[in-house]
N, C-alpha and C positions, 0 to 999 in steps of 0.2 A: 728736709729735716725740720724737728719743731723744738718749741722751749721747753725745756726742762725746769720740774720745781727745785728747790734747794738740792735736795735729797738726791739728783744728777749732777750736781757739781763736779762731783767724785768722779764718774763717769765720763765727761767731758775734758778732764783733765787727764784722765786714762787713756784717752789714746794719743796727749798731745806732744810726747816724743816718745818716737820710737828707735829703736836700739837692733842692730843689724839682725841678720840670719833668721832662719825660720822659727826662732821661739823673739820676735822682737816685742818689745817691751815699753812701757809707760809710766814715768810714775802719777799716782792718784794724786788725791786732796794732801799736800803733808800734814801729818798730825805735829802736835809740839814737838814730840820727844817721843821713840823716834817716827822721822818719815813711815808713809806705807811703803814696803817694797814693792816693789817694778813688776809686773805682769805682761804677760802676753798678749798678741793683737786677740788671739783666738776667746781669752777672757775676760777682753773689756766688753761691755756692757755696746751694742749698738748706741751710736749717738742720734738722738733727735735732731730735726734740723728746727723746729720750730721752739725758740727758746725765751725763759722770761726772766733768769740769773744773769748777770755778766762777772768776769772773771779779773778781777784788781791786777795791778802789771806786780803786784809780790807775789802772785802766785802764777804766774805764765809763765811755763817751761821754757829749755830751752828749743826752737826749733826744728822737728823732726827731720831725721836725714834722707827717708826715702820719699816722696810725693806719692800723695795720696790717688793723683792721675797721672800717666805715663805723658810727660810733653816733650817736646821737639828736642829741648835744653837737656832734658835728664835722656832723652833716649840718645843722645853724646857719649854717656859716659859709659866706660865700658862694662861688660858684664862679668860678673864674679869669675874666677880662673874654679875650677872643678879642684873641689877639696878632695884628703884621700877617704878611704869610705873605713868605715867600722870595721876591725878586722874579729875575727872569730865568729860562731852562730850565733843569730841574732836571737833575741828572745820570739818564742811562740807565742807569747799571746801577753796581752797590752791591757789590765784590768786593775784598778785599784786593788785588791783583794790579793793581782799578785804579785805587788809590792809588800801590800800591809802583811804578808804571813811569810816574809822573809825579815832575817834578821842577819848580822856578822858577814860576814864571806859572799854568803849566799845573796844577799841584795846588794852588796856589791858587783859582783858577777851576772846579776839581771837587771842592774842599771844600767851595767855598759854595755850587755847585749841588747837591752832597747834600742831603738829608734827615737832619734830627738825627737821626731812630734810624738812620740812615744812619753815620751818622757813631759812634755808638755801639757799632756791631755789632765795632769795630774794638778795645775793650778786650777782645775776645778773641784778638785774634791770636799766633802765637808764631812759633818757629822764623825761616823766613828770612823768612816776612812780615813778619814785627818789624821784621827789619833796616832792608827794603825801604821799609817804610812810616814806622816811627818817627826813624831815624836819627840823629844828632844834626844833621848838614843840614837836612834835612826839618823838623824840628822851629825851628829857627832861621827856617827861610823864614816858617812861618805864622806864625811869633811876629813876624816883619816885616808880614806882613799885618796884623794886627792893629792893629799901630804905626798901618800907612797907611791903613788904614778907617777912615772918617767911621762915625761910633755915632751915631745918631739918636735914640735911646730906644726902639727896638723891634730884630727884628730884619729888617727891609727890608732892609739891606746885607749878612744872612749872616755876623753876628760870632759868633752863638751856635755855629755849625756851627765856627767857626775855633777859639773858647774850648776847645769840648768835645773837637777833634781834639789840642790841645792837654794836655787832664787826661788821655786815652785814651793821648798817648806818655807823659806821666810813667807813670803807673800802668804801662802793660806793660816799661817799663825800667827799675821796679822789680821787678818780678817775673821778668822775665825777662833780666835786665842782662848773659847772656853773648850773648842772639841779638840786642840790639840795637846794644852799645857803650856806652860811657861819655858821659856830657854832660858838659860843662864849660865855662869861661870864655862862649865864644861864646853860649850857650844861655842864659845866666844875664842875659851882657848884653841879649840881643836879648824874653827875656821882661820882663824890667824895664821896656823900653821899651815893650812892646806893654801889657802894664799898666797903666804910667802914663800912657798915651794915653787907653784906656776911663775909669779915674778920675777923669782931669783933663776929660772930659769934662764938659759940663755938663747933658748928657742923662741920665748915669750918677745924677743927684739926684734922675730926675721918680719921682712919687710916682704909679705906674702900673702895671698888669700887663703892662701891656707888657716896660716898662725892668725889671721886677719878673724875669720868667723870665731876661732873660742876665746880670740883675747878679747873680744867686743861682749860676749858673753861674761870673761874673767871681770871686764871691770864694772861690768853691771851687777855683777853678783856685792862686788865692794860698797855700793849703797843698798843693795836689799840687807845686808849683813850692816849696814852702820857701823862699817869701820873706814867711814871718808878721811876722816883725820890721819889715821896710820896710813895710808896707801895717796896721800899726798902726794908723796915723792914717784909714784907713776903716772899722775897725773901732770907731774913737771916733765917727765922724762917724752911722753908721748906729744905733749906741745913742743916741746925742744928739736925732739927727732922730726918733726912732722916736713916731710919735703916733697918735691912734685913725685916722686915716686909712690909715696903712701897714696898721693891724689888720685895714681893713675890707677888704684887698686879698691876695687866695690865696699870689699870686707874690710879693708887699714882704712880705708876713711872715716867710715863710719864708726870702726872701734874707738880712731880719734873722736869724733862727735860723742859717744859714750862718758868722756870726763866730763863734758860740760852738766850733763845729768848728776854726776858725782859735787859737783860743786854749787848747784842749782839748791839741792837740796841737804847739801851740809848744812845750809842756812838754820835748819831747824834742829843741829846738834850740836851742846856746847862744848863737848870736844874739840868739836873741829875750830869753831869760830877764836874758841883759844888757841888755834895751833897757827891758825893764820895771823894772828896777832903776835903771836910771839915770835913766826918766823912768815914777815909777809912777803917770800921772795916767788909765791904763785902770784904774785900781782904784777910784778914784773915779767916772767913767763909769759902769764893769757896775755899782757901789752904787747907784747914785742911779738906771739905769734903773732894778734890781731896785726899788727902793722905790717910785719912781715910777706902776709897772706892777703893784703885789702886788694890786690892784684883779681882775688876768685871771684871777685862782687862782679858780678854778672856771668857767674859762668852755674853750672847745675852745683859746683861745692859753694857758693857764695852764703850758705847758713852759717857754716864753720867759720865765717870770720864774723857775720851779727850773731852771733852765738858765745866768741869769743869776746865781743866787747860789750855785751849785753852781763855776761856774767862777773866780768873786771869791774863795771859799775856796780853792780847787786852789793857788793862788799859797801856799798855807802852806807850800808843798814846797821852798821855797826860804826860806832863812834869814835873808838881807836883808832880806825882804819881809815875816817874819812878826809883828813889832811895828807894821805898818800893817794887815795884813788881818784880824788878830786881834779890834779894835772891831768892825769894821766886819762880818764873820763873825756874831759877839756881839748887835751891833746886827740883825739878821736872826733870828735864832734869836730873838730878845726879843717881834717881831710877828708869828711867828707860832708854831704850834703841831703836834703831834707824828700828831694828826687834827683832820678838818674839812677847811674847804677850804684853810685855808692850810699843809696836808702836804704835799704836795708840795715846797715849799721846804725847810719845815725839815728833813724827811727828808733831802732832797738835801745842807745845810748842815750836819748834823748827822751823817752817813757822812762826809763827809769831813774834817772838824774833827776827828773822832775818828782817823780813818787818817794824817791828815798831821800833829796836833798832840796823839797822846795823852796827853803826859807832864802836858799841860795840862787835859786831858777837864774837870775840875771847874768851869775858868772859862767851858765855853761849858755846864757842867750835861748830857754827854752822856757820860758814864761809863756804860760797859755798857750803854748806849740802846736798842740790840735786842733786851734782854730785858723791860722796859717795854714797848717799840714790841708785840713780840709777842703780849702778853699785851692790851693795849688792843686790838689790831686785830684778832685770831682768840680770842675770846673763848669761842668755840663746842669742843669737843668731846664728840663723839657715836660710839659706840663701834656699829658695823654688827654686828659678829662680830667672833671671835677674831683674823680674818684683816683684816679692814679698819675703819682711825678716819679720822674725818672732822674736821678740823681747818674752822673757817670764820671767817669773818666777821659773815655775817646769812645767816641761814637759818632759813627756817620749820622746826617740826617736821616738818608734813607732806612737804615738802620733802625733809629728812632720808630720811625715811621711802622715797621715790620714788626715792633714790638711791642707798639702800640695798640695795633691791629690784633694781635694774638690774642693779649690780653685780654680786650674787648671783646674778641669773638668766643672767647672761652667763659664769660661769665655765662651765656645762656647756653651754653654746654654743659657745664654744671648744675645750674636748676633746673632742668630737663634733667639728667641724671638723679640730683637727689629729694625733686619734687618738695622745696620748701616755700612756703610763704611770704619768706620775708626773714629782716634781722632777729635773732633771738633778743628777748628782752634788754635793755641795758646794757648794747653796744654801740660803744659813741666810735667804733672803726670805722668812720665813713668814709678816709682817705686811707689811701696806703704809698710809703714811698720807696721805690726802686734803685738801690744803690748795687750798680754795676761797675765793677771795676775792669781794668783793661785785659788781664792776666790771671790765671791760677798763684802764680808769683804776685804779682801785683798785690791780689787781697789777701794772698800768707804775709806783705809787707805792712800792708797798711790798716788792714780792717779788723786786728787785733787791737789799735791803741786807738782808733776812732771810734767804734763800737764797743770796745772791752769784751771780745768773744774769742774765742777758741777758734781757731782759722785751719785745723787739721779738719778738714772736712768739705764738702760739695756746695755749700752754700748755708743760711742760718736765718729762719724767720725770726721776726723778734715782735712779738706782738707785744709787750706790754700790758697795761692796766685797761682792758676796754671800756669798763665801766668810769674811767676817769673822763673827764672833758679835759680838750685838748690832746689827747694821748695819742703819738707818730705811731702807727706799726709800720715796721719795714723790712723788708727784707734786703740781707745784703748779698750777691751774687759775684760772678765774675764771666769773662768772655772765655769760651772754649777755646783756646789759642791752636789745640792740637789738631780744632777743626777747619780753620782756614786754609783758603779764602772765603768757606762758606762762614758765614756768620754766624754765630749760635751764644746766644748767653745760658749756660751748663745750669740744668734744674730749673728753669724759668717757667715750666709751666707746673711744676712739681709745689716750688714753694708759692705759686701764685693759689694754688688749692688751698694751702694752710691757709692763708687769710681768707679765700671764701667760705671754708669749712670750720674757723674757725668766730667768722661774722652769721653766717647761717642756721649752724647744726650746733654749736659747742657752745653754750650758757656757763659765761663766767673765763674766766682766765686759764691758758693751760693745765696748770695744777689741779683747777676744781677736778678737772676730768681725768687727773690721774689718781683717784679716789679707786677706782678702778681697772683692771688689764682691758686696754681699749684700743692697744696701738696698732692690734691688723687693722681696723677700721680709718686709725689716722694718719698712721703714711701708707696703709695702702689701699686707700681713695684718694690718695695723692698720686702714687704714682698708675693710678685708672685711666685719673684723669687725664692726667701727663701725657699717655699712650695713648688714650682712645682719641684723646679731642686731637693730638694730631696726628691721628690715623698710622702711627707706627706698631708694626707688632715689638714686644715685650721680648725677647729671642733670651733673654738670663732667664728671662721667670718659667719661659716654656721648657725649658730644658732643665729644670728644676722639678717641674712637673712632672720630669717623666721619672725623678727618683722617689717619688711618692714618701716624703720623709716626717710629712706631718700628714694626722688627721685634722678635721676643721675643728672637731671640739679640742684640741691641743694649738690650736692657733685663736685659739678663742682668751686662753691664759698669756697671750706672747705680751710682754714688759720690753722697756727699755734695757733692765737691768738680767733678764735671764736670755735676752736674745742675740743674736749679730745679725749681720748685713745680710744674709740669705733666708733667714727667718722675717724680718724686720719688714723687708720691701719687697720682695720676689714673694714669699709667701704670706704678706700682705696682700698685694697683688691681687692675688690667686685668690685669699678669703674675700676681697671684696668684692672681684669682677663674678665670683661665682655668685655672691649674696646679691648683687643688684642686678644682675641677670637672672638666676634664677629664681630669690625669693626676694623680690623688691618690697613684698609688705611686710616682712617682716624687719629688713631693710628699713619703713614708713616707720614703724612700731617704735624700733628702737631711736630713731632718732626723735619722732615726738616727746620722747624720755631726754635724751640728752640735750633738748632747744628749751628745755625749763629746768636745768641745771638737776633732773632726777639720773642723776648716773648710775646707781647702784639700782633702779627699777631698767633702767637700759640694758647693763649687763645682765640682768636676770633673765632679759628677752631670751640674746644667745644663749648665755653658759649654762642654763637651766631651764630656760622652755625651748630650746631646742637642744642643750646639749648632745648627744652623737647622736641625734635622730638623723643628721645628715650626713653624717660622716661616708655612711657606704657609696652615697649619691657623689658626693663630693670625689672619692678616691678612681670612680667613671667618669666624670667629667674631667678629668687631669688627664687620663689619657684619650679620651675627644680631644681635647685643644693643644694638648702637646705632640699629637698626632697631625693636626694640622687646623689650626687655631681658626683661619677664617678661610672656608675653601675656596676654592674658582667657581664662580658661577658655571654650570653645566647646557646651558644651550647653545645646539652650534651656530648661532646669530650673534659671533664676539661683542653687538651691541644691546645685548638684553641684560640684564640687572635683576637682582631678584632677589630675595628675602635674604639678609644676612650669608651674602658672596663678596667677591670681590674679580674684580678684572685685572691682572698684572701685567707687568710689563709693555705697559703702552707709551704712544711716541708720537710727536708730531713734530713739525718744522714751524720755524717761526710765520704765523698767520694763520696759521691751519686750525680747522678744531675737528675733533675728536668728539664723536657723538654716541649717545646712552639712551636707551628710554626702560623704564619698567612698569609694572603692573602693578597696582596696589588694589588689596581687596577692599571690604566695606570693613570695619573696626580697628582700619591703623592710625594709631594715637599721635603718634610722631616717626619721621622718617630719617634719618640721620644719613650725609652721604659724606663721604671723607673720601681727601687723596691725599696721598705722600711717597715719598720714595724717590730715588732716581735722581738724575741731573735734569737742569734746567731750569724753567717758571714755567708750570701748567697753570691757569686762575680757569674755577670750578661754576659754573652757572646751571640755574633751574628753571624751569619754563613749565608750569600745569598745561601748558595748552599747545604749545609746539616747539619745533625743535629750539631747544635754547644755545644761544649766540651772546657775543656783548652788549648790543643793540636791543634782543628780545628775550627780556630776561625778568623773573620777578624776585630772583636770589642772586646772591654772588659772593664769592671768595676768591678777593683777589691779592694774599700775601705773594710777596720777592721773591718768595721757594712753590716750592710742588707740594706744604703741607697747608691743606685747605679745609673747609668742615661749612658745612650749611645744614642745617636743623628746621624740617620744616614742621608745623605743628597743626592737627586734626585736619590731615590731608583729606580730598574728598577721593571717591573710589573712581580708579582710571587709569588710563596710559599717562605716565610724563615722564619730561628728558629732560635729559641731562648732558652735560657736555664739558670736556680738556678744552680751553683756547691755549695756543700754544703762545705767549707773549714772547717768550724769545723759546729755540728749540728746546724740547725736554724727551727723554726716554728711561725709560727702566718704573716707570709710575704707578702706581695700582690703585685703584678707585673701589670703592669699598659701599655698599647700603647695606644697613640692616632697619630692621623696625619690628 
């Protein structure tokens, strides 16, 4: 992922809590008055990973409840109990068009026959769909439905569908407030009532996954509607009741996580801010859960309690309040500590004790705390070369060592791929530094208030000013936990592309270049290179491929902000390995345009002197490669090798090697051989002249794993070998030439 200019703030902070069940939500950027309301995973905007904003601790959500990667910790907790399903016929067909031409009775009765992601698809809508569908009428009617439906505690009656139709018009009539109209008096009234019907229910209390998925839905809708202040007293109720049974349950957890979103962002309504001043007995609540609960801190719910005490401090921003939140802040910071398992809280209390009360820093003992915090938690620096440090947290030497090596072997993988010269003008990035953390957990703890980033997400480059002297780029990372005991720091070869893509090909600062739609080309030569330099197949993007869902002049327009995650990288992916395979000069063209900062003559390469000239080409090659992406070499001599094959599942015993040779004719520019795969350590050697061994070798790749890669360049025409030494045993391996 890369940086974002301003203008993705929004964006970045949209996916940074999410809010249960399958319409889960975020809120954006707050505006003063009121907040944006809360949106879907399905319509926030893909994030960059390569970023050049960072995000102030007043504006950092609270904590998302689900992880963004499945780990060891979260795959503990149990899995949602089966809700009951929609009762009566479902609606036929799922189009803006046939929302917008019902009205009364009738969009009532085709809201609740939708399908929640039915009903979801609609925080996309804009223009006159908007109108048509969100309206302030329309929105007023279902908010009457809601009133007059009987809430059972599941969703049998179709409240969920009515809730969510509900957040889907707030949110697009904030975002889009000229195509749909103003709300007012009516809407306010008619949501209050439909609200206080679901609460006052008494189904709304059962302790169920059932009642679990629409009440996390219910109180999400309570800040898309900006009535935090009235609906206080459920926010007391749900911290109050909260006990190891709600914990044991997917949906009541997360519903409870849902308040802290409602108070996160009352901050920016003076409602509420009067309400807690006149009656601050939620102060005492979120403390006494936080205390009650500091038991979770290390367990997969341990957000719910830095969540809880991150939010009990937030109230210092307000001056009335801060002679009562101050102990109590104090009192938190006292049990716990800065690592271990009880970080997560104090970190969270301790950023913003500092940001809301630093004249005070001394009495809560967190003056300058991030230069402490830093020094305790990244303890490690390991200097690779001139050009790369490695900043960490735990990391083996050998480790070190393996990561060092990748690095290193990937930079001329790269410019063999995208045949450049040299730095673009006025980039002083000559270094770049490596901050790896221990955990997925670890850098959602920490690498939010030491970098001031958005930590929902796979990793974050941060390039900075390159034209500045002196200027760190770094990217910050973390360790795959889910993949041990093999070693892996998640995205490593991913975000190490941003920086040389962005020292090589990309003149000026992220931003210059989002002047223009450019991002198939910038995360997906990221993630090319990712896969090819270690010889693993791509298996999302191939299977992607085979639903042919974009043409290439349609991935030519892909943004941050109109795309997601399968558009973004997987079909990224796909536009670049097709452009640099099969049309590398135009590939040349365009980036000659983008290494002198002309980005609008770059895009005119694609979007208009090729526009769909390739398309049909392109919609062929999708299924060649998702068909079977690099085939088995076909001669029955298992050690022959040959143009763009591969040999699979091969195996030796520790000492042994494993031998290769192929042909090359007269005109091969460069020969690229890759292994990966399997268990073990295979290390990969070359020999032009005979059979190559450790001993007779003029190449070698010899990383701690089975992903290996030697790039030989203006080979001459002839037999050479190649060879698996087995350093300790490996099988299941595939060795791969192309040229």
């Amino acid at each position: 992922m890369i940086k974002p200019p301003n203008v993705i703030l929004a964006a970045v902070l949209a996916a940074a809590v999410l809010v249960p069940a399958n319409a889960s939500a975020a809120p954006t950027l707050p505006a003063p008055t009121p907040p944006t309301p809360t949106a879907p995973v399905a319509v926030a905007a893909a994030l960059p990973s390569r970023v050049g904003v960072t995000i102030r601790p007043a504006l950092r959500p609270p904590t998302p409840a689900d992880p963004r990667v499945v780990t060891a910790s979260a795959a503990r907790l149990p899995a949602p109990q089966k809700v009951a399903p929609t009762q009566g016929r479902l609606a036929a067909s799922c189009t803006p068009g046939e929302f917008g031409s019902r009205t009364g009775s009738a969009l009532v009765h085709f809201v609740k026959a939708s399908t929640a992601d039915c009903v979801n698809t609609l925080f996309n809508v804009t223009g006159r769909d908007a109108y048509n569908v969100f309206r302030e009428a329309k929105m007023v009617t279902i908010a009457g439905a809601l009133r007059d439906t009987n809430y059972p505690g599941n969703n049998s009656t179709s409240v969920k569908q009515l809730v969510m139709f509900l957040r889907a018009g707030y949110y697009v009539q904030y975002n889009h407030p000229t195509d749909v109209g103003t709300y007012g008096p009516a809407l306010k009234t008619a949501i209050r009532s439909g609200l206080d019907r679901f609460f006052g229910s008494a189904p709304s209390r059962d302790v169920s996954d059932a009642n679990g998925e629409i009440l996390g839905e219910a109180v999400t809708l309570i800040d898309s509607s900006s009535e935090n202040a009235r609906y206080l007293y459920v926010v007391r109720r749900l911290l109050t009741a909260f006990n190891s049974q709600y914990n044991e349950l997917w949906y009541m957890r997360n519903a409870v996580n849902n308040v802290f979103t409602v108070l996160f962002r009352g901050h920016w309504l003076d409602d509420f801010k009067a309400a807690v001043v006149a009656d601050p007995s939620i102060l005492d609540v979120t403390y006494k859960f936080t205390v009650d609960n500091i038991g979770l801190l290390g367990t997969a719910s341990g957000f719910l309690v830095a969540n809880g005490g991150g939010e009990l401090t937030r109230f210092l921003d307000t001056p009335a309040l801060k002679p009562k939140v101050r102990p109590l802040s104090k009192s938190l910071l006292d049990r716990s500590r800065m690592t271990g398992v009880t970080a997560k809280l104090w970190v969270r209390v301790a950023e913003l004790a500092a940001h809301y009360d630093n004249a005070n820093c001394s009495y809560y003992k967190v003056c300058d705390f991030e230069t402490a915090l830093a020094s305790a938690v990244l303890p490690i620096r390991h200097t690779c070369s001139s050009t790369v440090t490695i900043r960490a947290q735990e990391i083996s030497a050998t480790n070190l060592s393996t990561t060092c090596t990748s690095l290193a072997g990937q930079v001329s993988y790269f410019h063999n791929k995208v045949r450049n010269s040299g730095p673009v003008a006025n980039d002083n990035n000559t270094s770049l530094e490596v901050v790896t953390f221990h955990s997925s957990d670890d850098y959602k703890t920490y690498a939010g208030v030491l970098f001031d980033i958005d930590t929902n997400n796979g990793g974050m480059y941060l390039e900075g000013d390159p034209a500045a002297q002196g200027n760190v780029p770094r990217f910050i990372a973390y360790e795959a936990e889910w993949q041990r005991p093999t070693f892996a720091i998640w995205n490593l070869n991913h975000e190490f592309t941003h920086y040389l893509d962005g020292r090589f090909d990309m003149y000026g600062d992220f931003a210059a270049g989002q002047v223009v739609p450019a991002v198939w080309w910038i995360e997906g030569v990221a993630e090319y290179i990712s896969y090819g330099y270690r010889a693993l197949p791509y298996d999302e993007a191939l299977e992607e491929a085979k639903r042919h869902t974009y043409s290439l002049s349609t991935l030519w327009q892909t943004t941050y902000e109109n795309s997601n995650t399968n558009r973004t990288y997987r079909w990224g992916y796909l536009a670049a390995r097709y452009m640099l395979e099969r049309h590398p000069d135009d590939v040349d063209r365009m980036l000659a345009k983008f290494r002198v900062g002309d980005y609008r003559g770059g895009y005119a390469i694609y979007a208009t002197g090729i526009g769909t000239r390739y398309d049909a080409d392109f919609n062929a090659w999708l299924d060649n490669i998702s068909a079977d992406p690099t085939p088995e070499c076909t001669g029955t001599d298992t050690r022959v090798l040959d143009r763009n094959c591969r040999r699979s599942n091969l195996s030796a015993t520790t000492g042994n090697l494993t031998h290769f040779y192929i042909y090359l004719p007269a005109g091969v520019s460069t020969l690229r051989i890759n292994a990966g795969g399997g268990t073990g350590n295979a290390d990969l050697y070359y020999n032009p002249d005979t059979w190559a061994t450790p001993t007779t070798h003029t190449a070698r790749s010899t990383n701690t794993t089975n992903t290996e890669s030697i790039t030989v360049t203006t080979p001459t025409p002839g037999y050479r070998y190649i060879s698996l030494y087995a350093t300790t045993t490996f099988s299941g391996t595939t060795i791969t030439t192309t040229y």
